[in-house]
PDB file of N, CA, C and O in Angstrom:
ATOM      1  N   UNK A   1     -52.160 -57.093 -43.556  1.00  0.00           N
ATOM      2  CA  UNK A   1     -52.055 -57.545 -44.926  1.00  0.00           C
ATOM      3  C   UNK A   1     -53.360 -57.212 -45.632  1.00  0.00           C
ATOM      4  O   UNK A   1     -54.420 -57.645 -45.181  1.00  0.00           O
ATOM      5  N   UNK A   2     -53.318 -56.439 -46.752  1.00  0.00           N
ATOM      6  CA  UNK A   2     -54.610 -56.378 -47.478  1.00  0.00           C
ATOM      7  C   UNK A   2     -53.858 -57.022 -48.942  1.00  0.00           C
ATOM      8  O   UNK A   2     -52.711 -57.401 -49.181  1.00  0.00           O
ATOM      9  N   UNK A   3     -55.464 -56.912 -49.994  1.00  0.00           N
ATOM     10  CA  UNK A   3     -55.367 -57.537 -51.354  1.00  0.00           C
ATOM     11  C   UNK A   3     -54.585 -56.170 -52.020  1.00  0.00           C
ATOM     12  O   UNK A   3     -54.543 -54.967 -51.760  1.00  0.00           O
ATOM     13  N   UNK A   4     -53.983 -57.099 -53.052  1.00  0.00           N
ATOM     14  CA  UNK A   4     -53.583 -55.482 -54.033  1.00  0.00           C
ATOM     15  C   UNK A   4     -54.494 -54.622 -54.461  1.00  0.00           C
ATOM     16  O   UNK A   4     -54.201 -53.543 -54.976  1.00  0.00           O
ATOM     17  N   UNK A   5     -55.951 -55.139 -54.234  1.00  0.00           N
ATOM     18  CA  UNK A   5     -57.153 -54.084 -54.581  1.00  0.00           C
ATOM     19  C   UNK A   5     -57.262 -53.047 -53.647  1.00  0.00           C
ATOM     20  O   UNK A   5     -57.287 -51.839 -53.880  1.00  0.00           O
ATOM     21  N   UNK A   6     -57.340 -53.769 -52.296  1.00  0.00           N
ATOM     22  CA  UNK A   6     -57.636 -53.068 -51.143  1.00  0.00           C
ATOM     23  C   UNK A   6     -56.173 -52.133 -51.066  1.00  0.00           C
ATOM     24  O   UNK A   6     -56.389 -50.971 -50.719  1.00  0.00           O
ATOM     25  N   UNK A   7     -54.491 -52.518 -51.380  1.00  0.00           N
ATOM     26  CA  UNK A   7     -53.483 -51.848 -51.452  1.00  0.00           C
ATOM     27  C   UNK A   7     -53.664 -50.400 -52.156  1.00  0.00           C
ATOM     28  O   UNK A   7     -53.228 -49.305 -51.799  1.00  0.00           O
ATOM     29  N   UNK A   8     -54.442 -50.754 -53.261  1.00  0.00           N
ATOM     30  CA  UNK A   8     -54.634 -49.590 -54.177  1.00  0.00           C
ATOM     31  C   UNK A   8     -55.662 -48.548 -54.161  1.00  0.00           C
ATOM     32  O   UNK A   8     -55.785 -47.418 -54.634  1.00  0.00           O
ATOM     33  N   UNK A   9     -56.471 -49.483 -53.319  1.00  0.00           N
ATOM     34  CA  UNK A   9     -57.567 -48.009 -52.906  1.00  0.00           C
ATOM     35  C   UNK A   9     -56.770 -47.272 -52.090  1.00  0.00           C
ATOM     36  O   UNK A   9     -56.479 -46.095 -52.307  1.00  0.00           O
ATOM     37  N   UNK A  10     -56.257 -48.175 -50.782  1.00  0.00           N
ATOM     38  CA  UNK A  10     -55.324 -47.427 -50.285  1.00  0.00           C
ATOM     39  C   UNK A  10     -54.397 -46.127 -50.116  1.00  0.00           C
ATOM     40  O   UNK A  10     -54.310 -45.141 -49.383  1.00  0.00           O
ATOM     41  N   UNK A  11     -53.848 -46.620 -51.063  1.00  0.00           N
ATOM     42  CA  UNK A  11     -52.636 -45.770 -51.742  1.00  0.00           C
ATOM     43  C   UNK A  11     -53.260 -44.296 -52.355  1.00  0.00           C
ATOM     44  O   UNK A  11     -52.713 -43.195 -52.289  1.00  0.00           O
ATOM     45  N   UNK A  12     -54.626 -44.643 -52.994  1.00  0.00           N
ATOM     46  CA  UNK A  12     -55.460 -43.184 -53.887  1.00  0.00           C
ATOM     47  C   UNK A  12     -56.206 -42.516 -52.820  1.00  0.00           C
ATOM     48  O   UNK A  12     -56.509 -41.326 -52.907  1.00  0.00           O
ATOM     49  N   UNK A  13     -56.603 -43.469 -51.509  1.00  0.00           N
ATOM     50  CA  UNK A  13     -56.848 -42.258 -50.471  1.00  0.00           C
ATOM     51  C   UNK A  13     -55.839 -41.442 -49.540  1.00  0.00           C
ATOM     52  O   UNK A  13     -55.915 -40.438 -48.831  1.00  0.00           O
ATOM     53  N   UNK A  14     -54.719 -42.500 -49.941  1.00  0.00           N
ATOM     54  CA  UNK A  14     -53.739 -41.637 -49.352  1.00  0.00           C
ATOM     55  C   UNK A  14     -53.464 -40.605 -50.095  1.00  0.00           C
ATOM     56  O   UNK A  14     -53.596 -39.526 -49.517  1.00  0.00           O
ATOM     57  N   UNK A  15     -52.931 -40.550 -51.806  1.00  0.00           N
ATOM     58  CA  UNK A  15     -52.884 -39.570 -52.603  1.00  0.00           C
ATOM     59  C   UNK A  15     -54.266 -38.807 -51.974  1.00  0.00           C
ATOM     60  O   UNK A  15     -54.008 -37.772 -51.360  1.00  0.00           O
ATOM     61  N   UNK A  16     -55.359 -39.095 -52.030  1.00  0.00           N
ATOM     62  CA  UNK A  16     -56.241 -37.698 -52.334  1.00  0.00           C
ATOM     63  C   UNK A  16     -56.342 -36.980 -51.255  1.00  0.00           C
ATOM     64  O   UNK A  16     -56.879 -35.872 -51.263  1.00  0.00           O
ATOM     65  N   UNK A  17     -55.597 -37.791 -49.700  1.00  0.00           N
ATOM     66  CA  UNK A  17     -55.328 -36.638 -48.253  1.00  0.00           C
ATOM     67  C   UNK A  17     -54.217 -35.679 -48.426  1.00  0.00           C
ATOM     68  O   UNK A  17     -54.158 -34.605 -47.827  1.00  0.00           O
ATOM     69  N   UNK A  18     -53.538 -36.012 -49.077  1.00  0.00           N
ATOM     70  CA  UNK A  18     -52.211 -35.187 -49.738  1.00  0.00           C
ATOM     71  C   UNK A  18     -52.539 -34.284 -50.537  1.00  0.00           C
ATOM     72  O   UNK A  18     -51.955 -33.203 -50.605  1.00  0.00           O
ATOM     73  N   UNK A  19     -53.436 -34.593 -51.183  1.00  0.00           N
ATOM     74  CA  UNK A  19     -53.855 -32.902 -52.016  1.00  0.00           C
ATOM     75  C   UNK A  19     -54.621 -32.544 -50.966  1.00  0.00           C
ATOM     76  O   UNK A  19     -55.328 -31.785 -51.629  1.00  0.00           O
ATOM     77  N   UNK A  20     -55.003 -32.471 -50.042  1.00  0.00           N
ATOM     78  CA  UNK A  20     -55.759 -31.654 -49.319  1.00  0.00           C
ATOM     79  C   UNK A  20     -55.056 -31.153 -48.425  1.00  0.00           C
ATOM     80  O   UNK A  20     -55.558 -30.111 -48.004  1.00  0.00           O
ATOM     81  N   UNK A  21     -53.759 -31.529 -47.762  1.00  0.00           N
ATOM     82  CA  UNK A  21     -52.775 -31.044 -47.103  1.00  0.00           C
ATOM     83  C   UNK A  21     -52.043 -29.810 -47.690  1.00  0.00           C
ATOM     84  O   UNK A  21     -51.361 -29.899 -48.711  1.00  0.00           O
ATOM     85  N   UNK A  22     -52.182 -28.852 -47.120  1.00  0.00           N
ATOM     86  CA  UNK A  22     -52.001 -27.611 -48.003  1.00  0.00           C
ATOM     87  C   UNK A  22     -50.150 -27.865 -47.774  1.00  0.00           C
ATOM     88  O   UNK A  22     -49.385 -27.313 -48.566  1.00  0.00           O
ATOM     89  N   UNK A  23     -49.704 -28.576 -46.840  1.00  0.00           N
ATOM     90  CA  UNK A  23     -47.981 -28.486 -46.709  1.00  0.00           C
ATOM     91  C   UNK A  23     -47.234 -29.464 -47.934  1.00  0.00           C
ATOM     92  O   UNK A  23     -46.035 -29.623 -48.163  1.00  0.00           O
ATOM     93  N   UNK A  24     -48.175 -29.919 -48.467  1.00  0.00           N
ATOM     94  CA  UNK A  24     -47.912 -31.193 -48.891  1.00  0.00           C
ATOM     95  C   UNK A  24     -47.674 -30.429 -50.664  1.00  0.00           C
ATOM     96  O   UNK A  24     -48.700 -29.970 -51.168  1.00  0.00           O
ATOM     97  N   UNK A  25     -46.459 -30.345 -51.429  1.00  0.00           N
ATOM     98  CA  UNK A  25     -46.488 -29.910 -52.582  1.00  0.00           C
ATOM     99  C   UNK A  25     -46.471 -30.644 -53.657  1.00  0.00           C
ATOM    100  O   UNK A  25     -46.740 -30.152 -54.753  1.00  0.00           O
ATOM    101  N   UNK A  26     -46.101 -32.136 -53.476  1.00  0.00           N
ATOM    102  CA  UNK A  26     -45.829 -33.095 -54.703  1.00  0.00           C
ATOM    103  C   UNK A  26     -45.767 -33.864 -53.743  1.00  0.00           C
ATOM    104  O   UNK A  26     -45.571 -33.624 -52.552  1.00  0.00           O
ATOM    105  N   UNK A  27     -45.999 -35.151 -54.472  1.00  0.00           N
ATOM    106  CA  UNK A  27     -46.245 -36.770 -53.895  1.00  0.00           C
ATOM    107  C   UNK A  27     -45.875 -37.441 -55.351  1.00  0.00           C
ATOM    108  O   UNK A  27     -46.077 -36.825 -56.398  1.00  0.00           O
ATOM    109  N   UNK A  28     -45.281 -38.842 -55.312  1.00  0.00           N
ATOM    110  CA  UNK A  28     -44.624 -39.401 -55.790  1.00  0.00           C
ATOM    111  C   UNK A  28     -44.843 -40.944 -55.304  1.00  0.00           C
ATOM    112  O   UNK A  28     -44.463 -41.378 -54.216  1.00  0.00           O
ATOM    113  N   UNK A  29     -45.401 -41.556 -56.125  1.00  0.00           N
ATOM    114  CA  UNK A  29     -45.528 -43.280 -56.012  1.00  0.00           C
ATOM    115  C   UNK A  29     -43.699 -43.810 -56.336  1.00  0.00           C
ATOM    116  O   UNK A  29     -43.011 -43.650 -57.344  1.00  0.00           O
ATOM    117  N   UNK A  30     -43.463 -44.283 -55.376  1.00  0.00           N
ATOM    118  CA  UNK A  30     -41.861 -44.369 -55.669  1.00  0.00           C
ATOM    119  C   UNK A  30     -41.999 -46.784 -55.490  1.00  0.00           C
ATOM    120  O   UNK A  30     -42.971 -47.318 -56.025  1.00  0.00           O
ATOM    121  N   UNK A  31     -41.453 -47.249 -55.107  1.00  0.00           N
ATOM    122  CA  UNK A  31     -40.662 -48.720 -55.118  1.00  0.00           C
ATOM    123  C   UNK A  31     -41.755 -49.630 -56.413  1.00  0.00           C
ATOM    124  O   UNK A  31     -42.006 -49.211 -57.543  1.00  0.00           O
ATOM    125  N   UNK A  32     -42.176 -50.762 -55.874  1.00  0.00           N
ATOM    126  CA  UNK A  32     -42.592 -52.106 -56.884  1.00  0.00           C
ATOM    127  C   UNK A  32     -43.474 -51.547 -57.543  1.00  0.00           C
ATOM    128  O   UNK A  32     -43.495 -51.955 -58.705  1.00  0.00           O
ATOM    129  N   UNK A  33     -44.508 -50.489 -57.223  1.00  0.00           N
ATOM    130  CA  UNK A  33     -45.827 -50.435 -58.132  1.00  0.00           C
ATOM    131  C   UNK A  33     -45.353 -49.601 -59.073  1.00  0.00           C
ATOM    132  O   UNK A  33     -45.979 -49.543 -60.131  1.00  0.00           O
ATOM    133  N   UNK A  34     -44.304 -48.883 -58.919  1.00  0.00           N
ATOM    134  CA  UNK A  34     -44.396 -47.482 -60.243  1.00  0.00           C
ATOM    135  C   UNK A  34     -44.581 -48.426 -61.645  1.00  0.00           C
ATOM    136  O   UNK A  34     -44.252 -49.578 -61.927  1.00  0.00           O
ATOM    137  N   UNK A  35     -45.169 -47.507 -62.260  1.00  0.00           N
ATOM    138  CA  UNK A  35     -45.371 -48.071 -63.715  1.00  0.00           C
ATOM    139  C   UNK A  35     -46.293 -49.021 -64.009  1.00  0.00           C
ATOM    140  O   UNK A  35     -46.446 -49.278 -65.203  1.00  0.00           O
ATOM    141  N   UNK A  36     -47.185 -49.823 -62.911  1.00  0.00           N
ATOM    142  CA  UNK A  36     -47.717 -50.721 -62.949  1.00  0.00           C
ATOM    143  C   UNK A  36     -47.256 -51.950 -62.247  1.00  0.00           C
ATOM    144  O   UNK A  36     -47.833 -53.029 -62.379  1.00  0.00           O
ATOM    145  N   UNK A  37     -46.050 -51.743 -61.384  1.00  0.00           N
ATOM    146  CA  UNK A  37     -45.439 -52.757 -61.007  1.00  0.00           C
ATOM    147  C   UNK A  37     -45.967 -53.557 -60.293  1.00  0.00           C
ATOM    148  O   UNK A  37     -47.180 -53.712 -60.436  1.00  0.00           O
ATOM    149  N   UNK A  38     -45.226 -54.372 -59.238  1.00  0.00           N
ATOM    150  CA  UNK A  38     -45.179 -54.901 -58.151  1.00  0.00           C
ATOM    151  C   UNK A  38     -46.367 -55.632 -57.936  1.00  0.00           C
ATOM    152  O   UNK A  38     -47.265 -55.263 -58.693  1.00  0.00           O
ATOM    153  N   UNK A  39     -46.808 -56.905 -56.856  1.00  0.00           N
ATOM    154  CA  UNK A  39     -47.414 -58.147 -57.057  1.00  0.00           C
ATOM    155  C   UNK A  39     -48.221 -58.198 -55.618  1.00  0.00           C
ATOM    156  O   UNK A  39     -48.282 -57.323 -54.755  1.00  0.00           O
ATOM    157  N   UNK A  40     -48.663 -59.165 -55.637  1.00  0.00           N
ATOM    158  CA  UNK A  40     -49.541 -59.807 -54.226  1.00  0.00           C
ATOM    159  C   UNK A  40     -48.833 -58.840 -53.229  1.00  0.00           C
ATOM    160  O   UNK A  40     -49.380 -57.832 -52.783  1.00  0.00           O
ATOM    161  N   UNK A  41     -47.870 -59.144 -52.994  1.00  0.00           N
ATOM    162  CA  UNK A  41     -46.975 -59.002 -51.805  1.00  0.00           C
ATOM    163  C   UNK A  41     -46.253 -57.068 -51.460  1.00  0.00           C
ATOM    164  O   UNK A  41     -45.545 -56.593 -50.572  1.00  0.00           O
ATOM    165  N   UNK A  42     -46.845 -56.556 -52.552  1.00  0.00           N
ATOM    166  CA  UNK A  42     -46.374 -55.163 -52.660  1.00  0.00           C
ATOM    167  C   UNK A  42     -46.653 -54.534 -51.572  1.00  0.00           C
ATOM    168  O   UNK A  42     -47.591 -54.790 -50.817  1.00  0.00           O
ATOM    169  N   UNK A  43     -45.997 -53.841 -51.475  1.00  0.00           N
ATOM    170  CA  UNK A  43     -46.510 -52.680 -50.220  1.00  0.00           C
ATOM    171  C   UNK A  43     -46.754 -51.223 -50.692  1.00  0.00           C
ATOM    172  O   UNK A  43     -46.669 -50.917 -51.881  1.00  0.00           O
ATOM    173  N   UNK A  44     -47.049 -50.373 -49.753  1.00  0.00           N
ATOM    174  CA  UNK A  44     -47.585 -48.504 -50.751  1.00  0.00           C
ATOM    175  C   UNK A  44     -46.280 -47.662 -50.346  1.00  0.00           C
ATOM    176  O   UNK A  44     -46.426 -46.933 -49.365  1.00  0.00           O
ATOM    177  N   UNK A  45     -45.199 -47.665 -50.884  1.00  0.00           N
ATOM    178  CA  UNK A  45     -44.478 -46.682 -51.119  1.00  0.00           C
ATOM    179  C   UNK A  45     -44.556 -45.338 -51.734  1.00  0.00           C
ATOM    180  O   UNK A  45     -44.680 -45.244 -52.955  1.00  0.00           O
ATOM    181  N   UNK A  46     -44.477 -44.031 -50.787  1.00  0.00           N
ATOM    182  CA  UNK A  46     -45.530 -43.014 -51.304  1.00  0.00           C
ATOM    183  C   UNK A  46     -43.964 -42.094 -50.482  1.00  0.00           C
ATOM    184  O   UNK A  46     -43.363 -42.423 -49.459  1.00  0.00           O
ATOM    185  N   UNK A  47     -43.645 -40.662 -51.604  1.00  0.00           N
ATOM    186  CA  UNK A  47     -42.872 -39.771 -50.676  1.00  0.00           C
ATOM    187  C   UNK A  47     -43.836 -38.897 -51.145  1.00  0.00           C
ATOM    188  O   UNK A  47     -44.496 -38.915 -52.184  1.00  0.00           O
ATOM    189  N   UNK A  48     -43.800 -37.830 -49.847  1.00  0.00           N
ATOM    190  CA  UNK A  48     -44.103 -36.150 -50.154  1.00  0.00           C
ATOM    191  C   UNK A  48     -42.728 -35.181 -49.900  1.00  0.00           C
ATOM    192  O   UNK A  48     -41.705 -35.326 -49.232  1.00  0.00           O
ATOM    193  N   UNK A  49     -43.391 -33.836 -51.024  1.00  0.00           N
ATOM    194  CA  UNK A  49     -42.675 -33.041 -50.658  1.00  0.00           C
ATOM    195  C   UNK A  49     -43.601 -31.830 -49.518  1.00  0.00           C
ATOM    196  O   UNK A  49     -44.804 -31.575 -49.577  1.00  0.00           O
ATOM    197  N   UNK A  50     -42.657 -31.297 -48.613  1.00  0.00           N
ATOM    198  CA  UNK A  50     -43.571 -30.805 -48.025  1.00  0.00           C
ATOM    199  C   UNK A  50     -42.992 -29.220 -47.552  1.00  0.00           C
ATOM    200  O   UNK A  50     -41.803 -29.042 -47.287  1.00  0.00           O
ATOM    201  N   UNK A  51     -43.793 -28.358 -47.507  1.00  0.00           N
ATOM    202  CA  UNK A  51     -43.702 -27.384 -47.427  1.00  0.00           C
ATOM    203  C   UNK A  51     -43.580 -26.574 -45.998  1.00  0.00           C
ATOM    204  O   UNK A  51     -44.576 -26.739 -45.295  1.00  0.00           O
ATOM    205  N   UNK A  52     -42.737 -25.878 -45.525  1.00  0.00           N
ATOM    206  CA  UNK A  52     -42.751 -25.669 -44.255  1.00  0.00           C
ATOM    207  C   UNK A  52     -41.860 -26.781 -43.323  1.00  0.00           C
ATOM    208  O   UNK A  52     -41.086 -27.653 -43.719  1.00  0.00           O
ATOM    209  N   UNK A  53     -42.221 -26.457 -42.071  1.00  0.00           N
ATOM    210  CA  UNK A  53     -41.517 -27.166 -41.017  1.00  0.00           C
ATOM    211  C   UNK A  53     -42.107 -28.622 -41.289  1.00  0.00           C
ATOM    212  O   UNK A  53     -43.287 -28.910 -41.490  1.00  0.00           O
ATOM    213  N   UNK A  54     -40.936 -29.522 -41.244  1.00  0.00           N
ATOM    214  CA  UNK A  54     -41.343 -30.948 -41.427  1.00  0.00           C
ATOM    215  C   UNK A  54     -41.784 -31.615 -40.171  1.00  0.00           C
ATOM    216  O   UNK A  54     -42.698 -32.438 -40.218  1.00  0.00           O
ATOM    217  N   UNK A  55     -41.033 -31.230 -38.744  1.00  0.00           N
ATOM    218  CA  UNK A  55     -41.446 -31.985 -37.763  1.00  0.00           C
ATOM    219  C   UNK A  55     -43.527 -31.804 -37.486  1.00  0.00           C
ATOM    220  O   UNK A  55     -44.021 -32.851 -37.067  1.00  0.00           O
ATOM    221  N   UNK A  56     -44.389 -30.812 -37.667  1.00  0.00           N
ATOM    222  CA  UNK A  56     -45.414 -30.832 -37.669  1.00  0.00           C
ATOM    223  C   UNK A  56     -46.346 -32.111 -38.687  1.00  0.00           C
ATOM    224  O   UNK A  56     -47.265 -32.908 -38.497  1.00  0.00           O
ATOM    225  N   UNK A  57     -45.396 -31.675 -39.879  1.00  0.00           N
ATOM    226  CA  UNK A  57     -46.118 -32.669 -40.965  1.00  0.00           C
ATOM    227  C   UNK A  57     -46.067 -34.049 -40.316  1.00  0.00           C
ATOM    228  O   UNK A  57     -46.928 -34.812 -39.879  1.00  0.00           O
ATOM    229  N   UNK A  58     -45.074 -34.076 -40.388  1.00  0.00           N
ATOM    230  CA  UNK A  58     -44.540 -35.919 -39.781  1.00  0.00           C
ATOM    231  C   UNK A  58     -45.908 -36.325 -38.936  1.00  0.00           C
ATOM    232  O   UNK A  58     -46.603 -37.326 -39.113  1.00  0.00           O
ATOM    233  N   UNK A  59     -46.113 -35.177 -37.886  1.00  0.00           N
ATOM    234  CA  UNK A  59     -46.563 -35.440 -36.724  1.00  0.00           C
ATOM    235  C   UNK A  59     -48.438 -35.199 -37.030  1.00  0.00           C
ATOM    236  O   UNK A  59     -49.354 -35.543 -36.283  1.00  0.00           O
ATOM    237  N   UNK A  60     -48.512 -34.631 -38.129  1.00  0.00           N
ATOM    238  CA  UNK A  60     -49.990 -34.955 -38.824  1.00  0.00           C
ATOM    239  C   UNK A  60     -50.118 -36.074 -39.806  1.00  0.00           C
ATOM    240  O   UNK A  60     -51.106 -36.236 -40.522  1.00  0.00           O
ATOM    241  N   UNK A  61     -49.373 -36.610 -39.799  1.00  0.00           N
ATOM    242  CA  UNK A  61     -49.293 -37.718 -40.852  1.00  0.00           C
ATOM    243  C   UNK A  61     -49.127 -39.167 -40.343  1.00  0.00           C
ATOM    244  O   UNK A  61     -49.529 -40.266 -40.726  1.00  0.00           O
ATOM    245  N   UNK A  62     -48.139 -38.580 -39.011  1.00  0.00           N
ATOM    246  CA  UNK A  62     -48.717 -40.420 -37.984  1.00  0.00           C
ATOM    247  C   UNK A  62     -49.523 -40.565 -37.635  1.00  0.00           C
ATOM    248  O   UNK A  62     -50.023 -41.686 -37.546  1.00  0.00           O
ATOM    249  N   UNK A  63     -50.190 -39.255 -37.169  1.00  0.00           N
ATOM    250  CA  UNK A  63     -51.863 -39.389 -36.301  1.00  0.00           C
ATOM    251  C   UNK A  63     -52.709 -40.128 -38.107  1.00  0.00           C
ATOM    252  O   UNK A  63     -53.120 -41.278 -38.260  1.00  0.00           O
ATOM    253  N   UNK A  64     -52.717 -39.381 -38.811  1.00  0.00           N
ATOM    254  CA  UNK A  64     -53.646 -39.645 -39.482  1.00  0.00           C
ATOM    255  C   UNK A  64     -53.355 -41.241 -40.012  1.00  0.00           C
ATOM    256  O   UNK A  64     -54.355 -41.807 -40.452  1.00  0.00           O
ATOM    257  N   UNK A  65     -52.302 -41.890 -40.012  1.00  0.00           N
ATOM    258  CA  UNK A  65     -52.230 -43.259 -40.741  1.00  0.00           C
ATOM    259  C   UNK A  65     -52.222 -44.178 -39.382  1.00  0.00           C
ATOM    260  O   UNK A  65     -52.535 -45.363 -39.500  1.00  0.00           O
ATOM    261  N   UNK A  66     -51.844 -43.615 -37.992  1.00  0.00           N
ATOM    262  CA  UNK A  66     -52.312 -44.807 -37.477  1.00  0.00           C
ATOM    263  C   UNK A  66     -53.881 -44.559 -36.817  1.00  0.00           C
ATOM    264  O   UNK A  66     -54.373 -45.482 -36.168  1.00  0.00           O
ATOM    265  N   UNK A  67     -54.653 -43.273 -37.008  1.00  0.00           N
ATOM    266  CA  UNK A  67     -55.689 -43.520 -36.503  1.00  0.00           C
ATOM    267  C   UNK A  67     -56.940 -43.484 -37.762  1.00  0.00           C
ATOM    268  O   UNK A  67     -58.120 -43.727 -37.510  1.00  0.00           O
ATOM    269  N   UNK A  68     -56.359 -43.088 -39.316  1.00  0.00           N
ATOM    270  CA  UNK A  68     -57.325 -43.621 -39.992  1.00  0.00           C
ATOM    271  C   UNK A  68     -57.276 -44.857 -40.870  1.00  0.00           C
ATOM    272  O   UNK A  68     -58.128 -45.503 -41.480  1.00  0.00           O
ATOM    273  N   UNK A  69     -55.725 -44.965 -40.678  1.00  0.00           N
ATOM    274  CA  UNK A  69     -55.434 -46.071 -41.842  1.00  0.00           C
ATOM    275  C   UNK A  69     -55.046 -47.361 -40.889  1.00  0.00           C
ATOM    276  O   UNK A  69     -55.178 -48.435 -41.476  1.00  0.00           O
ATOM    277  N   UNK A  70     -54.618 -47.443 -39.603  1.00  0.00           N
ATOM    278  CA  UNK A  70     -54.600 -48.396 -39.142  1.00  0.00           C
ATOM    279  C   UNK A  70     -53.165 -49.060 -39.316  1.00  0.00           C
ATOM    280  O   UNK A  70     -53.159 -50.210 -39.755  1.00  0.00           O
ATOM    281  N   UNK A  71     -51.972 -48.469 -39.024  1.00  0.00           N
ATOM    282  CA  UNK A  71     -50.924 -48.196 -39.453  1.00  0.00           C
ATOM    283  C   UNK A  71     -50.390 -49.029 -37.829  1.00  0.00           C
ATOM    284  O   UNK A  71     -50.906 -48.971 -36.713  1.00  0.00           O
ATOM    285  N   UNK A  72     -49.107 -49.801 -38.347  1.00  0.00           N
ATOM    286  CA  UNK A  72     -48.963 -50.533 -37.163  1.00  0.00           C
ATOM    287  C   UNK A  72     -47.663 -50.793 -36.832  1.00  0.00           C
ATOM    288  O   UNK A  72     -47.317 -51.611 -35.980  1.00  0.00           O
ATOM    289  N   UNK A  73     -46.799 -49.983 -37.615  1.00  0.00           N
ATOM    290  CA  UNK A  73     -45.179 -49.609 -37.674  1.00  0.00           C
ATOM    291  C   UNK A  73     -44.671 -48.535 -38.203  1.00  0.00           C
ATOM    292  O   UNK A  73     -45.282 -48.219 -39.224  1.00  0.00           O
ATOM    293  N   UNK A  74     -43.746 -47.790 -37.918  1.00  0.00           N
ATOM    294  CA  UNK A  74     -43.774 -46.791 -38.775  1.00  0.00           C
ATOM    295  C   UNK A  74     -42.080 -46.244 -38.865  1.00  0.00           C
ATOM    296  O   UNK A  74     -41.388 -46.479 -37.874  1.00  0.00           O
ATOM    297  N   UNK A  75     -41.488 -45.579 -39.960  1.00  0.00           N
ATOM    298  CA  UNK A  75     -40.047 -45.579 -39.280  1.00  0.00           C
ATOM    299  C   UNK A  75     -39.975 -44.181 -40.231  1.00  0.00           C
ATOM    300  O   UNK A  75     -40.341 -44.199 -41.406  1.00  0.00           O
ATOM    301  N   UNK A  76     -39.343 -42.712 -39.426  1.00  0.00           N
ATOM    302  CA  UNK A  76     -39.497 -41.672 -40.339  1.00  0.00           C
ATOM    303  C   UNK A  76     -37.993 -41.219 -39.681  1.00  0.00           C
ATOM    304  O   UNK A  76     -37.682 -41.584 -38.547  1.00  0.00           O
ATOM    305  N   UNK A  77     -36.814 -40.120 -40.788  1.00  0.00           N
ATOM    306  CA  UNK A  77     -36.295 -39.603 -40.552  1.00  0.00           C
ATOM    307  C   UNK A  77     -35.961 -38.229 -41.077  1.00  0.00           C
ATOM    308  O   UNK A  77     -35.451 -38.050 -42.183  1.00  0.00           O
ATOM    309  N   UNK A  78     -36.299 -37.189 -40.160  1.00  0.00           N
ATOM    310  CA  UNK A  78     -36.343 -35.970 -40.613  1.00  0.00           C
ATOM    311  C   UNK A  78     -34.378 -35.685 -40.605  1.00  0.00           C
ATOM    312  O   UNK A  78     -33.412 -36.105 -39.967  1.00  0.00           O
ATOM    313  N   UNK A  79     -34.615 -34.832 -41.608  1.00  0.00           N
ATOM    314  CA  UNK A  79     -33.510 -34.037 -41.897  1.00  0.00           C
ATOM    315  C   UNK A  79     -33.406 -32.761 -42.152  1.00  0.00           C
ATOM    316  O   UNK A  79     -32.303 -32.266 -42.383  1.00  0.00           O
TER     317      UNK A  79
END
């Protein structure tokens, strides 16, 4: 559980690893916060689009949130 402050730094270091991901073509703040939304209790709802084979991305993107962000569930489905 973090503060919505700490949610939101969050969320902009996640945006700014995504521009550095060259697979990564668009990102999108998607559920409670768009627009300014969502409260105490919000969580970081974030999609990418991604370029190339998805099973790699996936698989650079769990390493990086559970070993920099500290990520402690995770549920992904490729298609």
């Amino acid at each position: 559980m973090f503060t919505p402050e700490e949610r939101d730094r969050t969320r902009e270091r996640l945006l700014e690893r995504a521009g550095l991901d060259s697979s990564v073509t668009a990102a999108a703040i998607t559920g409670s916060c768009v627009a300014g939304g969502g409260d105490e209790w919000s969580d970081i709802d974030l999609a990418f689009a991604i370029d190339g084979d998805l099973p790699p991305a996936l698989a650079r993107w769990t390493e990086l949130l559970y070993g920099d962000f500290g990520a402690l569930h995770h549920c992904t489905e490729a298609r």
